[in-house]
C-alpha positions as CSV (number, residue, x, y, z in Angstrom):
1,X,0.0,0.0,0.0
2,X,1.4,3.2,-0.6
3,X,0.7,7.0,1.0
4,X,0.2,9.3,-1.6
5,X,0.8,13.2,-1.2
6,X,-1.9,14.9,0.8
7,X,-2.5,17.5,3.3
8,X,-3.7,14.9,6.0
9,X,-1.4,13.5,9.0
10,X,-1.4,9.9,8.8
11,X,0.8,7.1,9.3
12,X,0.0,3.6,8.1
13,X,0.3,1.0,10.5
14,X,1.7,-2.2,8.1
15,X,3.5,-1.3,6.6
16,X,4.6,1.3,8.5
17,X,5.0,4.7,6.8
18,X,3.9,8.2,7.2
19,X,3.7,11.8,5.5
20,X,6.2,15.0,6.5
21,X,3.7,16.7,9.2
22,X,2.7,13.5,11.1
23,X,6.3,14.1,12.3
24,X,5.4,16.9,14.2
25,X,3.1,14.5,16.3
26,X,6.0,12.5,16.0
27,X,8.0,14.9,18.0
28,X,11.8,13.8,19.4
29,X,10.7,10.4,18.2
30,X,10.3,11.3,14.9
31,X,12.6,9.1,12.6
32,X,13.2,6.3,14.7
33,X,9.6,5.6,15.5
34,X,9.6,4.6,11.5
35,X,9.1,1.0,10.8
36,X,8.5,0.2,14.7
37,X,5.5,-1.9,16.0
38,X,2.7,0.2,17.3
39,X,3.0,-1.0,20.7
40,X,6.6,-0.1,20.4
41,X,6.2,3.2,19.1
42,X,3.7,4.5,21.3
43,X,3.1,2.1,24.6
44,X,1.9,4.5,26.7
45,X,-1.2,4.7,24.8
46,X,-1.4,1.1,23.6
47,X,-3.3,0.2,26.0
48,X,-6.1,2.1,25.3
49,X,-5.7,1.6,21.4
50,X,-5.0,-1.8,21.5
51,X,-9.2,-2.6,21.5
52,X,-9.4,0.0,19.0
53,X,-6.7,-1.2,16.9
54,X,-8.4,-5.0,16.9
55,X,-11.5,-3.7,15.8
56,X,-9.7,-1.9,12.7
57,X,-8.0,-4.8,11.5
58,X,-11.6,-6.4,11.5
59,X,-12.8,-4.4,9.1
60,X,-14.6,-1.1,11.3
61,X,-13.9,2.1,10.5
62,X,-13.1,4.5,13.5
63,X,-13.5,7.8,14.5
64,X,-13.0,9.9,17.5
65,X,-13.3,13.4,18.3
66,X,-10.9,15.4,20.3
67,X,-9.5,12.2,22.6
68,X,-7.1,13.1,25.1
69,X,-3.8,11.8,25.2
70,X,-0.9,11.9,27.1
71,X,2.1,10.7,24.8
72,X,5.4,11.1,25.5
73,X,6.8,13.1,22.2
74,X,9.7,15.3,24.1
75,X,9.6,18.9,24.2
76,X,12.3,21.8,22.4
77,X,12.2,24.3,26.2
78,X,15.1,26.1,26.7
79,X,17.0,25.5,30.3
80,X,17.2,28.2,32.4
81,X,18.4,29.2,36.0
82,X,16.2,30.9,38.7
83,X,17.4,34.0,38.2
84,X,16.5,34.5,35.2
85,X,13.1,36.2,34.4
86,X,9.7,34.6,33.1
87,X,11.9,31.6,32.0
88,X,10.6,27.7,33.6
89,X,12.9,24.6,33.5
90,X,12.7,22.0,31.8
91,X,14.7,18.5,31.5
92,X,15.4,17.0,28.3
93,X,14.0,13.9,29.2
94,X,11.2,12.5,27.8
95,X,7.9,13.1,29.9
96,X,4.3,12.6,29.1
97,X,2.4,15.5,27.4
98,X,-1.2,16.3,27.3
99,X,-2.6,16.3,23.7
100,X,-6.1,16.1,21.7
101,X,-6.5,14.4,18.9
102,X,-9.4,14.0,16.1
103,X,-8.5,10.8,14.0
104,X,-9.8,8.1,11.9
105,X,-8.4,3.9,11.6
106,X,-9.6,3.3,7.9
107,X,-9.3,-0.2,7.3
108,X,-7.2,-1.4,4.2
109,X,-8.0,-4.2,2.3
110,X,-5.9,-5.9,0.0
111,X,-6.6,-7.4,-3.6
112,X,-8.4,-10.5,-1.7
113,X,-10.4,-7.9,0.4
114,X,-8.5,-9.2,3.4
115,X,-7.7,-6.1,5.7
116,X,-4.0,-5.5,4.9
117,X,-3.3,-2.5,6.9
118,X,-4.9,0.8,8.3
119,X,-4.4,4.2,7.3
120,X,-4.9,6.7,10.4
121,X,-5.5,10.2,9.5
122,X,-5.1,12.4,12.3
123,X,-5.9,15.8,13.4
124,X,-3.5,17.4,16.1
125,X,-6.5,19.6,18.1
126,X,-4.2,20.7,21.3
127,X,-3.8,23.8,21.1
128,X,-7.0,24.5,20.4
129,X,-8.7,22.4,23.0
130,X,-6.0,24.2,25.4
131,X,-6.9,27.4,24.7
132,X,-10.7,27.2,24.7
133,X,-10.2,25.6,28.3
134,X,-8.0,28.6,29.4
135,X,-10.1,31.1,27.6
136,X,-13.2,29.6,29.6
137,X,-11.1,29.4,33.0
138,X,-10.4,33.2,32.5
139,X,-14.1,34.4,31.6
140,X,-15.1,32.6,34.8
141,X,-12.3,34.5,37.0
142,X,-13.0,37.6,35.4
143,X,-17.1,37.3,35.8
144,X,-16.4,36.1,39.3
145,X,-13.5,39.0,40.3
146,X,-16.1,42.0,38.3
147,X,-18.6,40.8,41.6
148,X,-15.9,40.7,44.2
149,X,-15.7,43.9,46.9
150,X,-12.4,43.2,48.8
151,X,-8.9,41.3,48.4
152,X,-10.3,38.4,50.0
153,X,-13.1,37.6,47.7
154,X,-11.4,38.1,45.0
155,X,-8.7,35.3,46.9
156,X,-11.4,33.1,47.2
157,X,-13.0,33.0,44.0
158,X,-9.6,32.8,42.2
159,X,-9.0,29.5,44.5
160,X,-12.5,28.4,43.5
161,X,-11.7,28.6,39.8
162,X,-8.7,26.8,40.0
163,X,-9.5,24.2,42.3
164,X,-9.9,21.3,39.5
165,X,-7.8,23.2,36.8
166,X,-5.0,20.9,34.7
167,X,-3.1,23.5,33.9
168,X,-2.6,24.8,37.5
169,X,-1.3,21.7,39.5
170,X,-1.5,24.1,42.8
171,X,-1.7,27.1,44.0
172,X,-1.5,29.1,47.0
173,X,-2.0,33.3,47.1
174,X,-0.9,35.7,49.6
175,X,-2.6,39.4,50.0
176,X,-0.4,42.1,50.2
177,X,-1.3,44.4,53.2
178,X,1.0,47.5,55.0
179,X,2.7,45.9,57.9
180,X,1.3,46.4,61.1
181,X,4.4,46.9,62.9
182,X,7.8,48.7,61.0
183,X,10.7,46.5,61.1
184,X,11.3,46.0,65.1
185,X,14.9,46.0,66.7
186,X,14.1,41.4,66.1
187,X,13.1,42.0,62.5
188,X,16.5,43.9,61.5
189,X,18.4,41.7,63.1
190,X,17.0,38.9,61.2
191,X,16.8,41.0,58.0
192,X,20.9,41.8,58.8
193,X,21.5,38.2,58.8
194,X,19.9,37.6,55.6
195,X,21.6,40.7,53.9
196,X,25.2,39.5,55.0
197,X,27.0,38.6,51.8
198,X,26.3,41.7,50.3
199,X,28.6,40.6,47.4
200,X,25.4,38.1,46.3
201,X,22.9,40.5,46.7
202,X,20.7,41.6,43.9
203,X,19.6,45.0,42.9
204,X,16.1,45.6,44.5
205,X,13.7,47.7,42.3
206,X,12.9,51.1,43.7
207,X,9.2,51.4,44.7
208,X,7.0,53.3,47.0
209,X,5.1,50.1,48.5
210,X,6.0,50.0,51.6
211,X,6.7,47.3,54.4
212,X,4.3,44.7,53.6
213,X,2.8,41.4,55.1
214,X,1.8,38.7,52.7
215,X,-1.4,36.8,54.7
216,X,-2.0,33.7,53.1
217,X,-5.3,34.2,51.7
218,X,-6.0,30.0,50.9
219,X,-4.5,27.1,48.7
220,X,-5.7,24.6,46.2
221,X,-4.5,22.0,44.4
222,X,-2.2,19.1,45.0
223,X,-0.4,20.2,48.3
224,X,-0.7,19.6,51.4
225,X,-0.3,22.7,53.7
226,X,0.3,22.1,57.6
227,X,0.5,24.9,59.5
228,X,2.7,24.1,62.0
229,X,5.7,22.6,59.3
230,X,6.1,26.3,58.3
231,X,7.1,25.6,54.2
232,X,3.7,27.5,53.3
233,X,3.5,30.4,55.9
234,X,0.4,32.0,57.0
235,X,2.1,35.2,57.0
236,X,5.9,36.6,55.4
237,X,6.8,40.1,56.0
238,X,8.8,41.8,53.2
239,X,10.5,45.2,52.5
240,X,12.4,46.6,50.0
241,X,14.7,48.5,51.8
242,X,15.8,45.4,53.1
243,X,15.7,42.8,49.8
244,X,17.0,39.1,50.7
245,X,19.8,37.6,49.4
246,X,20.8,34.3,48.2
247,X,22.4,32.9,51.5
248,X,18.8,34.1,53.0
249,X,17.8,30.6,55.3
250,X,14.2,31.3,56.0
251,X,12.0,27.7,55.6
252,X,9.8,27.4,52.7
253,X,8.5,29.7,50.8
254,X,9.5,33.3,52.8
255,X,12.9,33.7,51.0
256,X,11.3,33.4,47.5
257,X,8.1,35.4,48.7
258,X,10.7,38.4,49.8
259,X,12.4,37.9,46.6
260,X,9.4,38.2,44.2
261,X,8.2,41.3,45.9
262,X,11.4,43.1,46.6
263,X,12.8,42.3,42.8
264,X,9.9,41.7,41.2
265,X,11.0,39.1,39.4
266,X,9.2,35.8,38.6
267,X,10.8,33.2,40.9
268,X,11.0,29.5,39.6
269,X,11.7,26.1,41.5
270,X,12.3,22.5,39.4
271,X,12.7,19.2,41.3
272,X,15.6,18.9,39.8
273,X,16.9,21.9,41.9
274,X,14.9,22.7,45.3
275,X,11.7,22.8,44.9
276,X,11.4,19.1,46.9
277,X,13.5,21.0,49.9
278,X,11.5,23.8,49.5
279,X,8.2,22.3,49.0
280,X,8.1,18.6,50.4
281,X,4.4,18.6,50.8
282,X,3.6,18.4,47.3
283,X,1.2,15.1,46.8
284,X,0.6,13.4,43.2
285,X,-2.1,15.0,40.6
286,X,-4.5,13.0,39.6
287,X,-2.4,11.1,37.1
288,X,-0.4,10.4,39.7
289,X,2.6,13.0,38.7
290,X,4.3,15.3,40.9
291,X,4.5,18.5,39.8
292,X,8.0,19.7,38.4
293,X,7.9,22.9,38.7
294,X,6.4,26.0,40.6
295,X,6.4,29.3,40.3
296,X,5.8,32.3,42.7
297,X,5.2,35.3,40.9
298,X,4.4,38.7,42.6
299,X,0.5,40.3,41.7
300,X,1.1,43.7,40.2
301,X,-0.7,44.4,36.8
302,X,2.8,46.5,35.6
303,X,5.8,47.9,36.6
304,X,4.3,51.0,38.0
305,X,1.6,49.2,39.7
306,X,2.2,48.7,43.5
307,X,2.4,45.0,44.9
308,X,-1.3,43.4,45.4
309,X,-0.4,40.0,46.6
310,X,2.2,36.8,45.7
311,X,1.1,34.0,43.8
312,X,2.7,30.4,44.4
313,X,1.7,28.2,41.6
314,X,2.5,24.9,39.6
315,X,3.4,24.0,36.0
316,X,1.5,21.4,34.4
317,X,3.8,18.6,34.4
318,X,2.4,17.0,31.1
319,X,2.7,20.3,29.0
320,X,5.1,22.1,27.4
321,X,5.6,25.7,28.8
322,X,5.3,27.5,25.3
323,X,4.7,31.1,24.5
324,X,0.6,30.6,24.7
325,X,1.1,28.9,28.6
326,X,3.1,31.6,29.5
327,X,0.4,34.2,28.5
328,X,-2.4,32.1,30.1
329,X,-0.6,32.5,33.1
330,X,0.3,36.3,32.3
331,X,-3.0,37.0,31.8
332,X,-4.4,35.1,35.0
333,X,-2.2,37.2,37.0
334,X,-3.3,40.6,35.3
335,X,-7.0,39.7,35.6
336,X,-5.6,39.3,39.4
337,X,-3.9,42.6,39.8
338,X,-6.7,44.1,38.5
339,X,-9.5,42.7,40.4
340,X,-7.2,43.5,43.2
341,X,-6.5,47.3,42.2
342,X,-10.3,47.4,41.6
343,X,-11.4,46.6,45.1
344,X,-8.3,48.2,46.6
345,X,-9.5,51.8,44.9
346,X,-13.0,50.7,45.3
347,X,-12.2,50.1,49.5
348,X,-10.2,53.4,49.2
349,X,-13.0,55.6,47.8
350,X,-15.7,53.6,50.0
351,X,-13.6,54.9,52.7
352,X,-13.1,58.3,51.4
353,X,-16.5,58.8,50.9
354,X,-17.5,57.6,54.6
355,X,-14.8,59.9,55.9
356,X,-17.1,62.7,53.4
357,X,-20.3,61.3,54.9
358,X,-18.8,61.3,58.6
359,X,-16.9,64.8,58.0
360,X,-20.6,65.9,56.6
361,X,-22.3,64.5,59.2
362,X,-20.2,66.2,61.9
363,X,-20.1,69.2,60.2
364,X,-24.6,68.9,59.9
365,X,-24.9,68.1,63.6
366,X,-22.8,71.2,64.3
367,X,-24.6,73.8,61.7
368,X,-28.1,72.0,63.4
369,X,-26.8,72.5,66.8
370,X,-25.9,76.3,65.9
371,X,-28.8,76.5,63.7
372,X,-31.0,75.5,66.9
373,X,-28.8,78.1,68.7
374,X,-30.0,80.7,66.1
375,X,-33.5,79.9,66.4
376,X,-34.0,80.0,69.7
377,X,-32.2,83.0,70.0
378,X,-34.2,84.7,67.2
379,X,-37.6,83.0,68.8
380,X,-36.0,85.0,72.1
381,X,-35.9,87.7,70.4
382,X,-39.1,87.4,68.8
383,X,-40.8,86.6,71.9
384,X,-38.8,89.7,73.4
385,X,-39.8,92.1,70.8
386,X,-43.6,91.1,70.4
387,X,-43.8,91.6,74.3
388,X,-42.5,94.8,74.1
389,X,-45.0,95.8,71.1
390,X,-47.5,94.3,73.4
391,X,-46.6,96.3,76.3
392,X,-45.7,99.4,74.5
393,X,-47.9,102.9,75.1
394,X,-46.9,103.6,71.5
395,X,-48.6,102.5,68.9
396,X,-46.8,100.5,66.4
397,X,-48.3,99.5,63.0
398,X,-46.2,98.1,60.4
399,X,-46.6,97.7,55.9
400,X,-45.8,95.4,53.9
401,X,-44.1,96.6,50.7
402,X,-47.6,98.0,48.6
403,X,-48.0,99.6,51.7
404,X,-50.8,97.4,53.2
405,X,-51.0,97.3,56.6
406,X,-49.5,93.5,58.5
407,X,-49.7,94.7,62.2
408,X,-50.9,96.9,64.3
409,X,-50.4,96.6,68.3
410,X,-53.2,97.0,71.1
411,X,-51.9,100.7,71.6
412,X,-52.5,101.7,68.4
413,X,-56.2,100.8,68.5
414,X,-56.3,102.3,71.8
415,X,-54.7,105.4,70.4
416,X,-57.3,105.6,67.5
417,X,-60.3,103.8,68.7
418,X,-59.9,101.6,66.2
419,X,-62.6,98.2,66.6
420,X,-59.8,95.4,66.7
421,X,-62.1,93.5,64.6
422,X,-62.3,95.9,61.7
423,X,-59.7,95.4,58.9
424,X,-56.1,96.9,59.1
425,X,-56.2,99.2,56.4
426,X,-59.4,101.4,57.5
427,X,-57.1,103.1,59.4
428,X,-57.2,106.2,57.4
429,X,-61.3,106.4,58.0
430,X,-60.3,107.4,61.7
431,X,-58.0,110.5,60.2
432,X,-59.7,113.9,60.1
433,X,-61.0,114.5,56.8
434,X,-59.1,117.7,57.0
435,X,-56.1,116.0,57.7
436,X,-56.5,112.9,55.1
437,X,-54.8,113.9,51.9
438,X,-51.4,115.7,53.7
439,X,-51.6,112.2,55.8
440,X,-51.5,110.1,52.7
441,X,-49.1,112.6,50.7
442,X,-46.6,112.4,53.9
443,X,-47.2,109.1,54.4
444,X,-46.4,108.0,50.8
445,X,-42.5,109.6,51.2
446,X,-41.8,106.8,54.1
447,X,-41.0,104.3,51.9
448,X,-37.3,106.6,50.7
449,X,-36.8,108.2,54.2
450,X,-37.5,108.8,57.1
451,X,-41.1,110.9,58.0
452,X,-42.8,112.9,61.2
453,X,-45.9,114.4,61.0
454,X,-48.8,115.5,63.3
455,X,-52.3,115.1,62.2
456,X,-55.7,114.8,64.1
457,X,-57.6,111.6,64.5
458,X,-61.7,111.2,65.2
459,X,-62.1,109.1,68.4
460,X,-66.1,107.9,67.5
461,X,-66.9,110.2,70.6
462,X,-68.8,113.6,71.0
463,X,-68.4,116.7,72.9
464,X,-70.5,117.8,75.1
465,X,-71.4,120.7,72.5
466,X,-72.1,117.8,70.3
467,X,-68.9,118.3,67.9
468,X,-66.8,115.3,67.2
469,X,-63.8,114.5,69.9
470,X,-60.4,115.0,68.3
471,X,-57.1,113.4,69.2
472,X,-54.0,114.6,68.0
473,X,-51.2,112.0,67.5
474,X,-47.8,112.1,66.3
475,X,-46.7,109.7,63.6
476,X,-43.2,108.6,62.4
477,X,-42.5,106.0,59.8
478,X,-39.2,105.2,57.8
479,X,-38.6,102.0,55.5
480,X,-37.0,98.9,56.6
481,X,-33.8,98.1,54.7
482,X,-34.4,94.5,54.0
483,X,-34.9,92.1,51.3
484,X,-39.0,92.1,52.4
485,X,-39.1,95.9,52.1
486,X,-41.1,96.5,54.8
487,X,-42.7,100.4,56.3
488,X,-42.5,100.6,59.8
489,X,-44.0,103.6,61.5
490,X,-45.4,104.9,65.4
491,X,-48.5,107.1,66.6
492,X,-47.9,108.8,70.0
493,X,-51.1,110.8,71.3
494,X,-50.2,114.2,72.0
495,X,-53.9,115.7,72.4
496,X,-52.5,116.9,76.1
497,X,-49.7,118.4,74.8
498,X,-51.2,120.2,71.9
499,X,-54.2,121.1,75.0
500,X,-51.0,122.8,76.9
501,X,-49.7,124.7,74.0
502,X,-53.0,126.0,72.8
503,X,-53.5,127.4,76.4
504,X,-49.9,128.8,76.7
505,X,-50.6,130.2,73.6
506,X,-54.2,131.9,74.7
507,X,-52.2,132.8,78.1
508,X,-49.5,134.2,75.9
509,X,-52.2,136.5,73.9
510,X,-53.8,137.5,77.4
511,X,-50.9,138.3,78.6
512,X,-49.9,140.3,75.5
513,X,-53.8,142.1,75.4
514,X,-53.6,143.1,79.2
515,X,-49.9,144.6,78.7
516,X,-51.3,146.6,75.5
517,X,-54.5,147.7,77.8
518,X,-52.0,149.0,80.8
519,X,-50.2,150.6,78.4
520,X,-52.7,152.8,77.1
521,X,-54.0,153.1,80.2
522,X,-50.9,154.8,81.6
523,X,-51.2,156.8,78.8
524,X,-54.5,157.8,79.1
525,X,-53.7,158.7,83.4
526,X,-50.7,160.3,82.2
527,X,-52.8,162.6,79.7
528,X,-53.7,166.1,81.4
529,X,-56.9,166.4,79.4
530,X,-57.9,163.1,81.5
531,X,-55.6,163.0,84.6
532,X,-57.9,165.2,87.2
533,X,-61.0,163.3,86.0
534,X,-59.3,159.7,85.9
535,X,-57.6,160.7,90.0
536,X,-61.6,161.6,90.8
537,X,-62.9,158.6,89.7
538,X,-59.7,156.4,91.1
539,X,-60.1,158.5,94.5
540,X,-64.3,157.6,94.8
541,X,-62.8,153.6,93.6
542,X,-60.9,153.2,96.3
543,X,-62.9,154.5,98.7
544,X,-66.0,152.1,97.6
545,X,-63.6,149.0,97.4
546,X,-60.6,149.7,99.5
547,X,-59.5,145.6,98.9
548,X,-59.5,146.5,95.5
């Protein structure tokens, strides 16, 4: 049988052949795997092929969809140390690989229709699979971190998402929070010791986050954590100032925690160096490997981002660590950093705005507590002044801007006789009608200055001659310089005063007519036509009236 060109992977089982890309599936095995048996070639899949393989060479066609695989076809990593950045190690040994494939056993029959050999087209579907399964693992961290409201929540659906994930062996995350304590007179000691060989020390990256504590926020995965054996801490202290160095003898994880945050570098551990020294508690997947590799990797979204947290996780022991798993887990740690930043600002404003609402509230319980002050001072004064227009002698009436009359006090209708029933503006029927048009004219100047005027008012009474009783008050009004615009004016009665001067006045014109009769009486006595006549009649007065 032969394999003509085509686009198709396939490899035919007797005799054994196959086309240029079915060596890519092929990997490191690729040629020698030519012109082996199939148990031979690939035996850690036979098992589960073998059945398959029998029912092929009886004539059924087979197909399956996207069948996980885990072959053992090599892998072309680069080596690297710790130190260097983003960079995972891996052995050149062969190791098992996770893979999904979509292929096809075609039966072939020969010229006797005997079932000669089997052409297998394949499709290599891993990367795709892979991906869709990372792409879905993200969307359910972001949707579940967009919901989150603090660090923790954030921790715990992050854990939650990863608990069952094959790409993610383990993991364990720490929250970043500000030390409660600065470095103590114990912690510098210790921090000396570890900065001793100062000739080993690395360069740590300027930063403003300050002294930090990394709280272990939870772990998932295939480790066992026991507090008390201290290789996963429940809290690591950390600052910059003061970065670690290699000779740094801290249990566990705290060296490598300290490192990642003070040179923000992402910190990698094989088996083949310390990881089993560092992390003995590590217990077989669920195909029975033990993770190779782990990472811890410090949660900041960029450069200038501040330190959110420290993530401890492992590398998938059955996949190559190419460009697209390094980006997976790029990306799962930038969705991290900012879910974290998210609640961190959200917390921040949340806490901003109830120092606003507290600062507010403080600031409204003092303006009500003056504002009450206020009031009751200005219902004092109230109280104080409509006492005193109650108790007044003067009458008081006050106008509203169109000059309508708002108040008037019990003097004032005592004053004018006013009924207290009858409305506020017939005040001018009680003005004498000879005395009504100056009143309004006068009157009518209040409202730009001040006015004082005398005018006469009718009681209702009648004199005992029958005329009509007159008052005579003294009125003074001015405007009120305020934003109601208010006339404000006072009647005084002043009928006893205007009663004294009209009688000093009268005495002053007796006094006046009696002076100008004595005068012309003297003048007359001192006439001699007159004087002998005037002495008779003076002389026969006296005599008749000597009191006189």
């Amino acid at each position: 049988v032969r394999l003509y060109a085509c686009e198709l992977e396939g490899l035919l089982f007797r005799p054994p052949c196959s086309n240029e890309p079915y060596s890519k599936v092929i990997g490191v095995k690729h040629p020698g795997i030519l012109g082996m048996r199939y148990d031979l070639a690939w035996p850690e899949v036979w098992e589960g092929l073998s059945p398959v393989v029998a029912s092929a060479m009886a004539g059924n066609v087979i197909h399956v969809s996207e069948a996980q695989m885990f072959l053992k076809r090599g892998n072309y990593l680069e080596g690297s140390s710790p130190s260097a950045s983003s960079c995972l190690l891996y052995s050149q040994m062969l190791c098992l690989l996770e893979t999904y494939f979509t292929w096809s056993m075609i039966p072939l029959r020969g010229p006797n229709g005997a079932v000669d050999g089997i052409f297998i087209p394949n499709f290599d579907n891993t990367a795709r699979v892979i991906s869709e399964r990372r792409i879905r693992i993200l969307n359910i961290l972001s949707r579940a971190i967009a919901e989150a409201r603090s660090p923790e929540a954030i921790a715990s659906l992050a854990l939650s998402s990863f608990s069952e994930n094959i790409d993610i062996p383990f993991m364990a995350m720490y929250l970043a929070t500000p030390a409660e304590e600065e470095m103590n007179q114990d912690g510098c000691e210790e921090r000396s010791q570890l900065t001793s060989a100062s000739s080993n020390r690395r360069t740590s990256i300027v930063s403003d986050d300050p002294c930090l504590d990394f709280r272990l926020a939870g772990h998932v995965g295939c480790i066992d954590v026991q507090e008390e054996d201290g290789y996963v801490p429940s809290i690591v202290t950390s600052s910059r100032s003061v970065p670690p160095d290699d000779n740094d003898q801290s249990p566990g994880l705290a060296k490598y925690i300290r490192m990642a945050h003070c040179f923000d570098d992402d910190i990698v551990l094989s088996a083949e160096g310390n990881l089993r020294e560092v992390l003995p508690n590590i217990v077989p997947n669920t195909f029975g490997d033990l993770t190779s590799y782990a990472a811890i990797m410090p949660i900041r979204a960029s450069a200038e981002d501040r330190t959110h947290g420290v993530l401890v996780i492992g590398l998938n022991t059955g996949m190559e660590f190419t460009r697209s798993y390094k980006d997976y887990v790029n990306t799962m740690r930038g969705i991290l950093a900012t879910g974290l930043a998210s609640v961190k600002l959200h917390g921040e404003q949340m806490a901003r705005a109830q120092y606003l609402a507290a600062l507010n509230k403080r600031k409204s319980d003092e303006l009500q507590v003056l504002l009450k002050k206020k009031t009751d001072e200005l219902r004092s004064a109230e109280l104080k002044m409509s006492t005193a227009f109650e108790c007044c002698p003067t009458g008081i009436w006050i106008a509203n801007k169109d000059f309508e009359i708002v108040y008037l006090n019990p003097a004032y209708y005592h004053i004018t006789g006013l009924r207290q029933e009858a409305p506020m503006d017939s005040w001018i029927e009680v003005v004498h009608p000879g005395d009504r048009e100056m009143v309004r004219e006068t009157f009518s100047r209040c409202r730009q200055s001040r006015i004082k005027t005398e005018f006469r008012i009718l009681t209702g009474h009648s004199n005992p001659d029958g005329t009509p009783q007159v008052k005579w008050v003294e009125g003074t009004a001015g405007p009120q310089y305020d934003a109601i615009g208010q006339v404000c004016g006072t009647i005084v009665d002043i009928t006893h005063r205007k009663e004294k001067e009209e009688y000093q006045v009268k005495r002053a014109e007796d006094a006046l007519e009696r002076k100008r009769q004595q005068e012309y009486f003297i003048d007359m006595v001192r006439s001699p036509k007159f004087s002998l006549p005037c002495h008779l009649q003076l002389t026969r007065t006296l005599h008749r009236h000597p009191t006189r």
